[in-house]
Each structure stands twice: as structure tokens, then as C-alpha cells.
C-alpha positions in Angstrom: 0.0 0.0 0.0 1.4 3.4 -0.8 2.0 5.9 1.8 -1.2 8.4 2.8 1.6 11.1 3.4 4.3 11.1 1.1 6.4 13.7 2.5 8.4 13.5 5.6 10.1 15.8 7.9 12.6 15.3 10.2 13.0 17.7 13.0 16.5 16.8 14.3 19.7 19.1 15.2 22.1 20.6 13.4 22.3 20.3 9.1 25.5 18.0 8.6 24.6 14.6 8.1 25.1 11.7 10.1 24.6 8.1 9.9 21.7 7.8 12.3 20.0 10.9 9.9 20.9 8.9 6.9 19.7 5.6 8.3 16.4 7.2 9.2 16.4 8.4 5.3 16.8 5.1 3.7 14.9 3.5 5.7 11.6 5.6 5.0 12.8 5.9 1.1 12.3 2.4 1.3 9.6 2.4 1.9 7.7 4.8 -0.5 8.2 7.8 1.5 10.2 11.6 0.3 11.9 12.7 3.2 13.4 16.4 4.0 15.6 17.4 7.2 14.6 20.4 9.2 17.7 21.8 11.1 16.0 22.3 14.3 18.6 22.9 17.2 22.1 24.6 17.9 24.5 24.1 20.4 26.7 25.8 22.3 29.7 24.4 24.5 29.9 25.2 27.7 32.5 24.4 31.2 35.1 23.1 29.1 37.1 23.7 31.5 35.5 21.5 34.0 34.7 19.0 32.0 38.6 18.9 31.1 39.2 19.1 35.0 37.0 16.0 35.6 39.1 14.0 32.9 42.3 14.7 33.9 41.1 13.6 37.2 41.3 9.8 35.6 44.8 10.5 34.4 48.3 9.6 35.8 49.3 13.6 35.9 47.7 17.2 35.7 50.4 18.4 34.5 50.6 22.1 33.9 46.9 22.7 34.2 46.4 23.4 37.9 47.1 27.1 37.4 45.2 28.8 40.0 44.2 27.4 43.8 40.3 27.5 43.0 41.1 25.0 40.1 43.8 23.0 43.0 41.0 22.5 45.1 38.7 21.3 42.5 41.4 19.1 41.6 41.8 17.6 45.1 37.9 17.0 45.6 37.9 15.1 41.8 41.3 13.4 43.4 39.3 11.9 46.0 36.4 10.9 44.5 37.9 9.1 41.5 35.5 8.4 38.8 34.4 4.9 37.7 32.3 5.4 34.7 30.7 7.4 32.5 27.1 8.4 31.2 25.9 9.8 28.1 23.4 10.4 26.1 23.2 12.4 23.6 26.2 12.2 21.1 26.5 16.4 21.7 27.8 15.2 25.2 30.5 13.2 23.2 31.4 16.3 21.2 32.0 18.4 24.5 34.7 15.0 26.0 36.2 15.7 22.9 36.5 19.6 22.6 38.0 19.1 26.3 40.4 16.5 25.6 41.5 18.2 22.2 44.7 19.4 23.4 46.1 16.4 24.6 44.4 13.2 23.4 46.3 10.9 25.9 43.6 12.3 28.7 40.9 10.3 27.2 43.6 6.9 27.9 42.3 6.2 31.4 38.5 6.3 30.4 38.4 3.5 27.5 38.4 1.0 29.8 36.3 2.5 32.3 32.5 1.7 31.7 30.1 4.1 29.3 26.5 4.1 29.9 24.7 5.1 26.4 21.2 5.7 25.8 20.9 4.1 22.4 22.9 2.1 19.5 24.0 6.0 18.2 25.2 7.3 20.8 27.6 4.1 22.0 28.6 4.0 18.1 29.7 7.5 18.6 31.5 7.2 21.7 33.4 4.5 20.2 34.6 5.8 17.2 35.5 9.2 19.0 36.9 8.1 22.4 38.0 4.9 21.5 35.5 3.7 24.2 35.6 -0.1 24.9 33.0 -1.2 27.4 30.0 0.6 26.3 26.2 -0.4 27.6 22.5 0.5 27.2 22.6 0.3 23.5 19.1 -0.9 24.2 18.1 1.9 26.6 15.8 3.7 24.5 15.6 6.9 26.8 17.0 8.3 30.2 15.0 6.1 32.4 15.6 3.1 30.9 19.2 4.2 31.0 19.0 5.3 35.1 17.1 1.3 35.6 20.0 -0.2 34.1 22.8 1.8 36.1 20.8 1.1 39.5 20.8 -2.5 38.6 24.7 -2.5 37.3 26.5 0.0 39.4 27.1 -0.4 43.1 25.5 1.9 45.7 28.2 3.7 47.2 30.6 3.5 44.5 32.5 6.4 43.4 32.0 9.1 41.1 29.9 8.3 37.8 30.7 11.6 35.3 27.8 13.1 33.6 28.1 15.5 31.1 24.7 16.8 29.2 22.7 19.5 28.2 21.5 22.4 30.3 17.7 21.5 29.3 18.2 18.0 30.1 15.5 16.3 32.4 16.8 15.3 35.6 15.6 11.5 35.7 19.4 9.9 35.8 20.6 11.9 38.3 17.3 11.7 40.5 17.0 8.3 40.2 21.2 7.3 40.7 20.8 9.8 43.9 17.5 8.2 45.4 19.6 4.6 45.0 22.9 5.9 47.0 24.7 5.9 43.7 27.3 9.0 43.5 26.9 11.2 39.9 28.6 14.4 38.9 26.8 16.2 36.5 28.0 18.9 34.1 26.0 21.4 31.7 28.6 20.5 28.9 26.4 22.2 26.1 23.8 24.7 25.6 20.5 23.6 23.4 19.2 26.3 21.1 16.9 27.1 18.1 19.1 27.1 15.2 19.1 30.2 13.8 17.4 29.7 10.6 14.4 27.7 12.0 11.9 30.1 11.4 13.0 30.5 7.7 13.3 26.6 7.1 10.2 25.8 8.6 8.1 28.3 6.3 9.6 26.0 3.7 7.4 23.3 4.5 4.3 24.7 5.5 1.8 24.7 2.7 -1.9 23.0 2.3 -0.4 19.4 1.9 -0.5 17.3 5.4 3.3 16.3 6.3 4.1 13.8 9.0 6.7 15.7 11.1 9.1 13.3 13.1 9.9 14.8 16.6 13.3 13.9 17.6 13.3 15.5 21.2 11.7 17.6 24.0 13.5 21.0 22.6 12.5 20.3 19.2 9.0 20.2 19.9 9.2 23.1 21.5 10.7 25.5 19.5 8.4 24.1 16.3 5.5 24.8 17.9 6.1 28.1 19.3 6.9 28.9 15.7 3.7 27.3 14.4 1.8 29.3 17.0 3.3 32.5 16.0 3.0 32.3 12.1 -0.5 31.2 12.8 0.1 28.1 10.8 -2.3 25.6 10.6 -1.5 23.0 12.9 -4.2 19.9 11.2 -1.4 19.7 8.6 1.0 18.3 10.9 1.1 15.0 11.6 3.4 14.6 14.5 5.3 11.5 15.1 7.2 10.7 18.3 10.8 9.1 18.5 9.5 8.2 22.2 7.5 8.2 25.2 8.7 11.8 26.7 8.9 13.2 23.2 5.1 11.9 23.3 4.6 14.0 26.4 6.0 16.9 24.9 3.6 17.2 21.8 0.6 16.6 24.4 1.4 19.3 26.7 1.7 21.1 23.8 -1.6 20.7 22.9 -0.8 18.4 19.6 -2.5 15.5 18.7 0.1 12.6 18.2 0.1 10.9 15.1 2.6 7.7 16.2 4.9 7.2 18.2 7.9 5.1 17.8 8.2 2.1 20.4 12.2 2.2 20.1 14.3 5.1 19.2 15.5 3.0 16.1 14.6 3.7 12.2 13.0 0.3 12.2 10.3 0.9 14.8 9.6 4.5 13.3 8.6 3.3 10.2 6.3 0.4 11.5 4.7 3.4 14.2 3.9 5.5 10.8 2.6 2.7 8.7 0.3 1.5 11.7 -1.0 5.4 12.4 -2.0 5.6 8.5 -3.3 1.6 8.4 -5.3 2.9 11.8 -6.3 6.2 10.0 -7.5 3.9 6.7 -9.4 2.3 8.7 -11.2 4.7 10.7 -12.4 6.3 7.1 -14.0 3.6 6.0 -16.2 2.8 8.6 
């Protein structure tokens, strides 16, 4: 059966392509449907300098970095509470260890073969391939609380320091949940989550009389859609908005949208069998 709604937008983050983007592309091709890309997000790097402090803290020296006696004493308190794993999950959180360790690569030796918690296949692949990470785990954690069961259930309570580098809109579920078991985190706003500058141009782009399923990657991207939507006055029965997952879900009901699918894993896979069930469902529905 051909697709009710040929065209498909994917609301994601920045415009350079990526092999989870290009996944996503093939597989709805595939499957009958034209896809676009909306650049949704931007990001902006923040407490690099931390975030470098917090590595180093792994490492066998620090070198001439301690240059000041606030930095000394953060040094001493990370000295003392050595870390024993990492968390991440987004792969922006990947790109901020990086710009940290960018000066000297050799500070990312110590963590390969500490643990990395992931939330999902692309992030783990990322952290891999750019920190030569060797024990990765939660490929199959679809979302932070998945992610925050499976370190309860792996990670010892009173352990040492877990590091936790995100975004400064990110929920607080991990951290919540690893603090209500006993289990030590240290988190860090390592990047800024923003509209991308030429949202509101893009987005005209798509907005004509033709219905469009729009494919909601993320909390932030629902929101700054829809506050654009609201403002141009556009009409919002054209949209049929599909989830990546349960709190992306949440997100286009509290904004008042009516959700079109959503995706039981955050995998190209399950997104396309969400989208053909919504439009068998809606089929269905019309010929009653």
C-alpha cells in the first residue's frame, strides 16, 4: 500500500549529516516515502574547562593545568572521588569530552576502559569511534530512564564518582533516580540547546496546504516548532506529528498536539512500522 503522506520531515539538530540521519532516510525511502531534514537545534559548548578538569582527574598527571588554587582545590575534591564510569546520552555530550580532551588526546587513555552508559545504538557507536570507548552499555536503553534502571541495577550503591556530562535542558531523571539509590553522579552542563538560527525560515519552507508527518526527535525540538507554528499562525491539522519516544510523546501533548505515532524504540526500524500502523489505523477509521 502506498503511503497516505508522502512527505516527511525530520526535525533533528544541526544540518550535517550523520549516519543515524541517513539511516532514518533510507529507511523511509524504502519504503515509499520523500523525506526532508529540518535543522531544528544549535549548540553551544559550555564548562570546558570542568569538564577537562573532571578528565584529567582519571589521568596519571595534571600536568601544567592546575594554574590557580580555585582549580587546585577542585582538583583535590575530583582526586578523592575518582570516577568509575561514565554516562551519556546524547552524542552532543561526546562532542563536549572531545573539545575538552582536544589538546592532549592521551587524557581520554584512562576512560576506554572504564565503563560508558549510552542511551541508544548511536550514541555508544559515537563514543566508540570518537573516544575509543571499549565497554560501552544501554545500546538498548531507549531513553534516560531506561538508562537510570539499568545503572541502579549494574553500578554499586556507594561507588564512586559516575561523570555526567549533558545539556542544560536535560531532564533530571538519571541523576534523580542514581541519587534516590545511594549511587554518587557528577553532572556537568557540557552544552547549551538552542533554536538554530534559521528555524523560522526553514520551517516556512514546509508549510503549505499538503498534510506532512513531522518526526519529533526530542523535547526541545517540539518546542521550538511549535512556538513557531503558533506564531505564524500556521495551521496545525497539517502536521502529523510523530514521536521518537514516550517523553517526546509528552511533549507534543502538553503542547496541545494531537500525536500521530509514536515510535516504540528510538531506532529507524520501529519508526517506520509506528507511521505505517498510524496511516493503516487512520485507513481504517475512514472507511467505517
Amino acid at each position: 500500500m502506498a503511503p497516505r503522506y508522502k512527505r516527511v520531515v525530520l526535525c533533528r539538530g544541526l544540518s550535517e549529516k550523520t549516519d543515524s540521519q541517513e539511516a532514518y532516510v533510507k529507511t523511509l525511502k524504502t519504503a515509499g516515502y520523500l523525506c526532508d531534514f529540518l535543522p531544528t537545534l544549535c549548540f553551544e559548548f559550555v564548562n570546558t574547562a570542568e569538564l577537562q578538569a573532571c578528565l584529567l582527574s582519571s589521568s596519571s598527571y595534571y600536568g601544567s593545568n592546575i594554574t590557580n588554587f580555585l582549580f587546585f582545590r577542585f582538583m583535590l575534591f575530583l582526586s578523592n572521588n575518582t570516577f568509575v564510569g561514565l554516562i551519556l546520552t546524547s552524542r552532543r555530550a561526546v562532542e563536549a569530552i572531545g573539545l575538552a580532551s582536544e589538546e592532549d588526546n592521551e587524557i581520554l587513555h584512562p576512560w576506554r576502559s572504564l565503563p560508558v552508559f549510552c542511551v541508544g545504538p548511536a550514541t555508544e557507536s559515537f563514543a566508540k569511534s570518537h573516544l575509543g570507548s571499549e565497554n560501552c552499555f544501554g545500546k538498548e536503553a531507549g531513553n534516560a530512564k531506561e538508562l537510570a534502571e539499568l545503572l541502579v541495577a549494574s553500578v554499586a550503591k556507594e561507588s564512586k564518582l559516575l561523570l555526567y556530562p549533558c545539556s542544560d535542558i536535560g531532564r533530571e531523571t538519571i541523576e534523580r533516580t542514581l541519587n534516590e539509590n545511594d549511587i554518587k553522579v557528577h553532572k556537568i552542563v557540557a552544552y547549551k540547546t538552542l533554536p538554530s538560527l534559521t528555524l523560522e525560515h526553514d520551517l516556512s519552507e514546509f508549510m503549505d496546504n499538503v498534510p506532512k508527518i513531522f518526526i519529533f526527535f526530542s523535547p526541545s525540538t517540539v518546542e521550538h516548532i511549535i512556538t513557531l507554528l503558533r506564531k505564524k499562525s500556521y495551521k496545525m491539522s497539517n502536521i502529523k506529528a510523530v514521536a521518537i519516544g514516550p517523553v517526546t510523546r509528552q511533549a507534543l501533548v502538553d503542547a496541545g498536539l494531537e500525536v500521530f505515532a509514536t515510535a516504540s524504540k528510538p531506532d529507524p526500524m520501529s519508526l517506520l512500522e509506528a507511521i505505517i500502523a498510524a496511516e493503516n489505523d487512520e485507513d481504517g477509521e475512514k472507511t467505517r
